[in-house]
C-alpha positions, 0 to 999 in steps of 0.5 A: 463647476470650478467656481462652485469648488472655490465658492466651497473651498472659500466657505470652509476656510471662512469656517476653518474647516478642513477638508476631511471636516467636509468629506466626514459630513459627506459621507465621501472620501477626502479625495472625492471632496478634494476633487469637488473643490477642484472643480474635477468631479462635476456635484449634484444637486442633493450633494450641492444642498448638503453642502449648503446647510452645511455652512448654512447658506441658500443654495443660489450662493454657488451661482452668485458672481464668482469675481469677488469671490475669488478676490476674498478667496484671496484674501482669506488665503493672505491672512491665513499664510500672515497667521502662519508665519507669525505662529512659526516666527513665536514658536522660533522665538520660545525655542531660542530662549 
């Protein structure tokens, strides 16, 4: 179940989702959702439906090679910290002014 939970994490941050987004469109709590993408809490079926029309793919998705995912899981996660520190390094600058 945890590669299903990273598929899922992958998708909500290609979206820019967060995870009380999900929990919200779910009807579940943050913590519950968080343990999905952890793979902790083992998902249904429906659930796993719900999740798909969510960000709009074919419920195979969860099943496909994990793999490559994890890499551009990896990737996504690069950019965003890339993003972050540009963000944080702009914000030190306009303050010094």
């Amino acid at each position: 179940m945890k590669d299903i939970g990273i598929k899922i994490k992958l998708l909500r941050i290609k979206e820019q989702k967060r995870q009380f987004h999900l929990a919200n469109a779910l009807g579940i709590s943050i913590p519950a959702y968080s343990k999905i993408e952890a793979g902790i809490t083992d998902i249904n079926t429906s659930r796993l439906r719900e999740i798909a029309s969510y960000f709009n793919v074919d419920p195979s998705y969860f099943f496909e090679d994990t793999d490559s995912i994890k890499e551009e899981l990896k990737v996504q996660k690069a950019l965003v910290n890339e993003l972050s520190m540009k963000l944080i390094a702009a914000l030190e600058y306009k303050t010094s002014i």
